[in-house]
C-alpha positions as CSV (number, residue, x, y, z in Angstrom):
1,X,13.3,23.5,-15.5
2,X,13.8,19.7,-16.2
3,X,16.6,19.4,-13.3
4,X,14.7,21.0,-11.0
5,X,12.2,18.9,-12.1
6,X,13.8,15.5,-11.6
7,X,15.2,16.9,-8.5
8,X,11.8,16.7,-7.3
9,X,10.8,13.2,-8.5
10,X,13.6,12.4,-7.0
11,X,13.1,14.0,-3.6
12,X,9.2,12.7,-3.8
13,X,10.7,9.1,-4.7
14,X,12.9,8.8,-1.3
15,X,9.8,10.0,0.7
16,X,7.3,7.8,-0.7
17,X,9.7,5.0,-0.3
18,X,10.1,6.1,3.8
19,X,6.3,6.4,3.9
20,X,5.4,3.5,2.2
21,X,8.4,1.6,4.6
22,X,6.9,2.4,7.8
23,X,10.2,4.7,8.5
24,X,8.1,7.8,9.0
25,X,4.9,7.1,10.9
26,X,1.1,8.5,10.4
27,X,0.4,11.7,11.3
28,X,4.6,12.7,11.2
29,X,5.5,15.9,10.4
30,X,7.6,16.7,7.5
31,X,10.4,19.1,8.5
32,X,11.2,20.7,4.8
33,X,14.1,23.0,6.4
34,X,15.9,19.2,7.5
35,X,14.8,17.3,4.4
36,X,16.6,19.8,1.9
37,X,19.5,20.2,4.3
38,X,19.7,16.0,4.0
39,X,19.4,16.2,0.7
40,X,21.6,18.9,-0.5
41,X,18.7,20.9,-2.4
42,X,16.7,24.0,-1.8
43,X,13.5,23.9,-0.1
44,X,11.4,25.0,-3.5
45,X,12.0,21.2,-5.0
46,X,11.4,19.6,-1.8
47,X,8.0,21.7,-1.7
48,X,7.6,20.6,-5.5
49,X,7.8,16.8,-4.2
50,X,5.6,17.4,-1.1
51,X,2.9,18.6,-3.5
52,X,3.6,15.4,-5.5
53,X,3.0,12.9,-2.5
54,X,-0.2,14.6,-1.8
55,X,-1.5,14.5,-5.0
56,X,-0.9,10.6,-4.1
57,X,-2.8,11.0,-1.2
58,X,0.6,10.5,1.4
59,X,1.1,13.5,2.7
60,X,-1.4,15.9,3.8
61,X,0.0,20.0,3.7
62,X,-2.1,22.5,6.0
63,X,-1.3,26.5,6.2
64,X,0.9,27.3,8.3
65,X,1.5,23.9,10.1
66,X,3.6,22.8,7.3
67,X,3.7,18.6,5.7
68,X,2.2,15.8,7.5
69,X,2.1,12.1,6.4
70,X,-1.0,11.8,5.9
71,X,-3.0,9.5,8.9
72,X,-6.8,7.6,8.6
73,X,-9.3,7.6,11.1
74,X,-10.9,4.2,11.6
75,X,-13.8,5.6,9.3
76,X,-11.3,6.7,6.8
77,X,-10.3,3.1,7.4
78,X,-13.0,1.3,7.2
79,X,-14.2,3.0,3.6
80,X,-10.4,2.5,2.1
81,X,-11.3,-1.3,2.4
82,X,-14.2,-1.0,1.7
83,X,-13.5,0.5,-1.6
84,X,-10.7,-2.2,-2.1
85,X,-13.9,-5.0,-1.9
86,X,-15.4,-3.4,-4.5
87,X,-12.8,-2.4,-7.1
88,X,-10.5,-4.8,-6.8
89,X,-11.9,-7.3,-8.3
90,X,-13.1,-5.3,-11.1
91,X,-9.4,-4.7,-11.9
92,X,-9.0,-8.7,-11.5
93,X,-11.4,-9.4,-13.6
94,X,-10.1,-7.2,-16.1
95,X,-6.5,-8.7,-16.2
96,X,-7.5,-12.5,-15.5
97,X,-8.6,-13.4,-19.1
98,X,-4.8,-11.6,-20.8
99,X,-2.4,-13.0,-17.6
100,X,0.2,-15.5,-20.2
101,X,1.6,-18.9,-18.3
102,X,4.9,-16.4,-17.4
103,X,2.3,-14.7,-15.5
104,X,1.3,-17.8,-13.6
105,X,5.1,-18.6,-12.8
106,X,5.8,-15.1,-11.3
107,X,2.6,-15.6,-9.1
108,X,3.9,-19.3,-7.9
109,X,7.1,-17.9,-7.6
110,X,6.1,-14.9,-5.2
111,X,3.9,-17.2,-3.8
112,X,6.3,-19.5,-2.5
113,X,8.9,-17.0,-1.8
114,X,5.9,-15.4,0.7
115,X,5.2,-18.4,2.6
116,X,8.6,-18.5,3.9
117,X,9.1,-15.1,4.4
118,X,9.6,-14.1,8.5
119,X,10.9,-10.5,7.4
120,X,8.1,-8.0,7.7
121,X,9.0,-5.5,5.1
122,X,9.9,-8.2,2.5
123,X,6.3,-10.1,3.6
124,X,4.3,-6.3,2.7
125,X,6.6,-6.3,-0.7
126,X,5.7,-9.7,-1.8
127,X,2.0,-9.3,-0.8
128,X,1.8,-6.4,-3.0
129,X,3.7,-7.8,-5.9
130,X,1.7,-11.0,-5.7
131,X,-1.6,-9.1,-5.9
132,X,-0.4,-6.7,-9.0
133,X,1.0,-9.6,-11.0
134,X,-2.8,-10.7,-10.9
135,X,-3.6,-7.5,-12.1
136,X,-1.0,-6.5,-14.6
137,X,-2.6,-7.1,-17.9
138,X,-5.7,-5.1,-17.2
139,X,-6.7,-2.3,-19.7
140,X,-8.4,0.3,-17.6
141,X,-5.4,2.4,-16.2
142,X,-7.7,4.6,-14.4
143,X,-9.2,1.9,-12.4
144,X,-5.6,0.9,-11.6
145,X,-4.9,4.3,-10.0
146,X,-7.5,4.1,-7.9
147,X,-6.2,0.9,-6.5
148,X,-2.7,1.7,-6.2
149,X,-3.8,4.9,-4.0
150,X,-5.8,3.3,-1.7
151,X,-3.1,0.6,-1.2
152,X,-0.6,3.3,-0.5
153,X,-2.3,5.5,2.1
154,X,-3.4,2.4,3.7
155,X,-0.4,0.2,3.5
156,X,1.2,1.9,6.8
157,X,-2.1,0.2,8.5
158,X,-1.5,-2.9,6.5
159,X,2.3,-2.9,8.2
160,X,1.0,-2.6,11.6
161,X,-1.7,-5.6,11.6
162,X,0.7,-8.0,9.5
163,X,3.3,-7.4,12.8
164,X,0.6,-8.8,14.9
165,X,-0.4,-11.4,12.9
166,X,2.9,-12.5,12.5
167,X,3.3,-12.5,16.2
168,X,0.6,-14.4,17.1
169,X,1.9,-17.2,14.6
170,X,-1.3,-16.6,11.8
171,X,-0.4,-18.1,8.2
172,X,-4.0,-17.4,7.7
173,X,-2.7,-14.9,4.4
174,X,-0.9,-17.6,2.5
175,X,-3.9,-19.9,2.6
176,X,-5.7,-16.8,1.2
177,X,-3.5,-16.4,-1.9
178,X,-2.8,-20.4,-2.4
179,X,-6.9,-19.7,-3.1
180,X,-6.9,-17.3,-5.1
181,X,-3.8,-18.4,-7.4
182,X,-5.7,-21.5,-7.8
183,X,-8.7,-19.8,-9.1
184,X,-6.5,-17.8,-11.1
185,X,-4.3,-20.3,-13.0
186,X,-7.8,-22.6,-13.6
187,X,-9.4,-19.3,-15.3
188,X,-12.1,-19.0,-12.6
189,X,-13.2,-15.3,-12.7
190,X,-16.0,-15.3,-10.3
191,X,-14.3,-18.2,-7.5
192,X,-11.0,-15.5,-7.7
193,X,-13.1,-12.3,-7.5
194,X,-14.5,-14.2,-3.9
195,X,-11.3,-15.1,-2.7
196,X,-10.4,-11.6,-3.3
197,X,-12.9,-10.2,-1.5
198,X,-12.2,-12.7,1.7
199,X,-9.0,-11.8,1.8
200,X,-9.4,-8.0,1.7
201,X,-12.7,-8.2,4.2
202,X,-10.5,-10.3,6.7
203,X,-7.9,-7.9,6.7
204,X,-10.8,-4.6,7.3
205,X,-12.3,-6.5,10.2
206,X,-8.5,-7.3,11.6
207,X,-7.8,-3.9,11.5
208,X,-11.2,-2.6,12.8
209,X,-11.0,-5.1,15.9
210,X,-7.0,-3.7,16.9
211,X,-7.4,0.0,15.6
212,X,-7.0,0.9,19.5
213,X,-3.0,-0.2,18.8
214,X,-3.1,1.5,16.0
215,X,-3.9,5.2,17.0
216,X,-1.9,5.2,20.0
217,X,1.1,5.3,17.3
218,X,-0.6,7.3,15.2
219,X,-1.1,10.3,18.5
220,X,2.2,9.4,19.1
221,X,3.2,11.1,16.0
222,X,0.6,13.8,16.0
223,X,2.2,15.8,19.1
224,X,5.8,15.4,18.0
């Protein structure tokens, strides 16, 4: 029972990490006959991890259509952000007062190591680590859950718009989190909970105002 368990967290560890890398698209289906032939296994652990990454709210599994990844409508969207306005900051707020000066350090450090980043799967890692270091001494685990969801079913999105940001030239990010790690390192609960909140509502209404280039991917892997 325990290796057919770890075979599964491990299965549902390699998909997560091709979901969460943009390697399998929203909306893909999940071919379970293929997977366990890749992998070596039997389809009932690769069924176990399925199960696993929808719990996590990445894949979405329908009678007899089988495993998708799961895909958002704009709505869907729209409320994911708009969710991440209003707990976010909570979860900052939590952490800010406990984060220790080696805290501060690994912020700078991912900081500086983001504003010279060109490399947009390294740019999505950093962004992610910067904004959990912020929140890593928080006490409300629950709260964190909800958080790291959301960033996970949306982070596919998150991919997509940082491609055209980056291709238009836009910095616009970095001066985001020089902001808030300034706010953070002074102790500034309130002026960080803003900056937060900027940065997250810049990103929503990015993403509403190109969702057009985002669907057309997202068909694209409906109908294969």
């Amino acid at each position: 029972m325990a290796s057919s368990g770890a075979a599964s967290q491990r299965i549902a560890d390699i998909l997560a990490e091709r979901i969460l890398a943009g390697e399998i698209a929203p909306g893909a289906r999940i071919k379970q006959d293929e997977l366990a032939a890749e992998l070596e296994t039997s389809r009932i652990p690769v069924r176990d991890a399925l199960r696993m990454l929808e719990a996590r709210g990445l894949v979405v599994m329908r009678p007899n259509t089988g495993a998708r990844v799961a895909s958002l409508s704009l709505r869907d969207l729209e409320v994911s952000y708009e969710i991440r306005e209003r707990i976010e900051p909570l979860l900052l707020a939590e952490s800010m007062p406990h984060l220790t000066d080696g805290d501060f350090a690994d912020l700078k450090r991912v900081m500086e190591r983001n504003e010279q980043v060109t490399d947009i799967d390294e740019a999505i890692a950093l962004g992610r680590e910067f904004h959990w270091i912020t929140y890593r001494r928080h006490e409300t685990p629950l709260l964190a859950q909800i958080v790291e969801r959301v960033w996970d079913t949306t982070q596919s999105y998150r991919r997509a718009y940082l491609k055209l940001a980056f291709a238009s030239g836009s910095r616009t990010h970095d001066v985001e989190h020089q902001l808030l790690y300034d706010a953070v390192i002074r102790g500034e609960v309130e002026t960080a909970q803003a900056a937060l909140v900027l940065h997250i509502r810049r990103t929503r209404i990015g993403l509403q105002r190109h969702a057009h280039r985002f669907q057309s991917v997202q068909t694209a892997a409906d109908e294969s």
